[in-house]
C-alpha positions as CSV (number, residue, x, y, z in Angstrom):
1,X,0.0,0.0,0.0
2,X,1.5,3.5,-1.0
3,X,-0.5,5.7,0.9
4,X,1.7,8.2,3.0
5,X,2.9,7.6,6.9
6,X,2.4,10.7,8.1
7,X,-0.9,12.1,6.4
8,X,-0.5,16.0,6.2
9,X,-1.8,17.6,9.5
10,X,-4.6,20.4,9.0
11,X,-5.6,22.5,12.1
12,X,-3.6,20.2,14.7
13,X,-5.3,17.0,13.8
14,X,-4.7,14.1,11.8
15,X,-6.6,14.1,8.3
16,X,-9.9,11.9,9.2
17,X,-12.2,10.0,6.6
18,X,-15.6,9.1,7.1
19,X,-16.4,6.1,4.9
20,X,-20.1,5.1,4.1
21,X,-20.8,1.5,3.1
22,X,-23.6,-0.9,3.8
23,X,-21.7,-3.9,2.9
24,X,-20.1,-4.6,6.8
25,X,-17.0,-6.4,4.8
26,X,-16.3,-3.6,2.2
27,X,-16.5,-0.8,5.1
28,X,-13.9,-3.1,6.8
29,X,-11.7,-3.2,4.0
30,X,-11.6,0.7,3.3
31,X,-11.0,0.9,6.9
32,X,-8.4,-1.4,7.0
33,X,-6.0,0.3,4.1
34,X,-6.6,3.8,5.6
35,X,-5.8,3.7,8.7
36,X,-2.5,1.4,7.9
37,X,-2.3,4.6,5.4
38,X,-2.4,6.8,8.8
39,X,-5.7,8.0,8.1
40,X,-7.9,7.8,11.3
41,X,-11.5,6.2,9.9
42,X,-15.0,6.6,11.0
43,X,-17.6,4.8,9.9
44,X,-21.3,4.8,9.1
45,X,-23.2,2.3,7.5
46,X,-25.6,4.6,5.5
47,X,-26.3,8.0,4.7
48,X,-28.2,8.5,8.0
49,X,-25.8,7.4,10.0
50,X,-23.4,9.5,8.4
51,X,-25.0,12.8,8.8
52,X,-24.7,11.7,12.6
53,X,-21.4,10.9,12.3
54,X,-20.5,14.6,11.1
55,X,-22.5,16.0,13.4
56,X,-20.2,14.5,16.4
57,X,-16.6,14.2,14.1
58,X,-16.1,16.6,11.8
59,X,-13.5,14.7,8.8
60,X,-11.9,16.2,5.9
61,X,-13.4,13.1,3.3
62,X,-16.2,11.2,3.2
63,X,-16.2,7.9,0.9
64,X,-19.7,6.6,0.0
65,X,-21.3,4.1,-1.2
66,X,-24.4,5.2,-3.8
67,X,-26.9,2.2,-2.9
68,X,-28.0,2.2,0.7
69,X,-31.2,1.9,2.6
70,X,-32.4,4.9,4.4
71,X,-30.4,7.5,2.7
72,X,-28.2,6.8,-0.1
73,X,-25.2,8.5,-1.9
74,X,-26.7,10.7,-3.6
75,X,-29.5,12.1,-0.9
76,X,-26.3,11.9,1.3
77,X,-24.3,14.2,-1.0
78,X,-27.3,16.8,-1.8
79,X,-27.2,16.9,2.6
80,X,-23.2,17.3,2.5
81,X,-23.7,19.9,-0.1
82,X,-26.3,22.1,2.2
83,X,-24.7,21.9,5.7
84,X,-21.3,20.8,5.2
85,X,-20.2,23.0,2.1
86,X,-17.2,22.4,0.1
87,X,-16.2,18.7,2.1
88,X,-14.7,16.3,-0.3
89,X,-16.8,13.3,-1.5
90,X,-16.1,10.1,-3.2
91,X,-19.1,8.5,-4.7
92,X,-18.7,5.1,-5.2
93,X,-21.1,2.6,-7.1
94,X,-21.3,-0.8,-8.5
95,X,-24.4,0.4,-11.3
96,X,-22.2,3.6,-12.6
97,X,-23.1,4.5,-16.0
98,X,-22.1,7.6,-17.8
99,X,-24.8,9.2,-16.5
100,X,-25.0,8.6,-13.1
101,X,-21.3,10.3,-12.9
102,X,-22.8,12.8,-14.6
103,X,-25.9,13.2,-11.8
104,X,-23.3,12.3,-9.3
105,X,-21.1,15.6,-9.8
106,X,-24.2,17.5,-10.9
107,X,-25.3,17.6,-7.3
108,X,-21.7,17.9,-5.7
109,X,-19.8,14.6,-5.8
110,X,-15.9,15.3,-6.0
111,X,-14.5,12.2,-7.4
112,X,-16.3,9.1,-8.8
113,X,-15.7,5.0,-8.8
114,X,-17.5,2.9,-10.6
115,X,-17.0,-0.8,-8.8
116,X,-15.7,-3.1,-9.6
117,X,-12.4,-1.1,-9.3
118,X,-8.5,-1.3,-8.2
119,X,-8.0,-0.6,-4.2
120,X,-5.1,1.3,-5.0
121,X,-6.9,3.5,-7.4
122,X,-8.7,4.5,-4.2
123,X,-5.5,5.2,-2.4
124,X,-4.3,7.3,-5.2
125,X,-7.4,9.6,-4.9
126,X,-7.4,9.3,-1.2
127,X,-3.4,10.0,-1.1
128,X,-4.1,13.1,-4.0
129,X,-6.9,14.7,-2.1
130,X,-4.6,14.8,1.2
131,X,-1.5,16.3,-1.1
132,X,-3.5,18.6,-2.7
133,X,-5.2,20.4,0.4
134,X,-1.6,20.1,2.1
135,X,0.0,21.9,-0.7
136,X,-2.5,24.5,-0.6
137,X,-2.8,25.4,3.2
């Protein structure tokens, strides 16, 4: 895994992710390569959840999943959008088409993934994001 030991630091705290996944074995896997990537994870396992999540841990990413019950990626986005502002998302899917990227950044999503998809591509986006906003504080 190529994800950095020492994520930039933003505001005196480690660079946290919030990653949204029904699927209890996926969300375990994301986990598992960020935080041996030094990212501390939180984890919800649908868009409801999430919003309660932020509420109590702000995070600088959140990774989600499109198709969950109660509130999926893309309600979950719309919300990010209108009380969380510019936070970075990754939308993530296993039914992408064209135009669900399309509808996906439309209404706010960052960065997109269609699944079935290389872990390490998600480490690269993960690892660019961090870069990026460290580069630019």
């Amino acid at each position: 895994m190529s994800l950095p030991t020492s994520p930039a630091v933003t505001n005196g705290n480690a660079p946290s992710v919030l990653i949204v996944e029904d699927d209890a074995a996926t969300r375990r896997l994301y986990k598992f390569m960020l935080t041996n990537g030094g990212y501390p994870v939180i984890e919800a396992e649908d868009g409801v959840a999430a919003i309660e999540q932020l509420q109590k841990h702000p995070c600088d990413l959140v990774i989600t999943d499109m198709n969950m019950p109660r509130m999926d990626g893309m309600e979950l986005i719309q919300a990010i959008r209108r009380d969380y502002g510019d936070l970075y998302v990754i939308l993530i899917t296993a039914f992408g088409t064209p135009d669900t990227e399309k509808q996906a950044r439309k209404i706010g999503a960052n960065d997109y993934l269609a699944k079935p998809f290389d872990f390490e591509e998600l480490e690269r986006r993960v690892r660019a994001f961090f870069e990026g906003r460290a580069r630019h504080a």
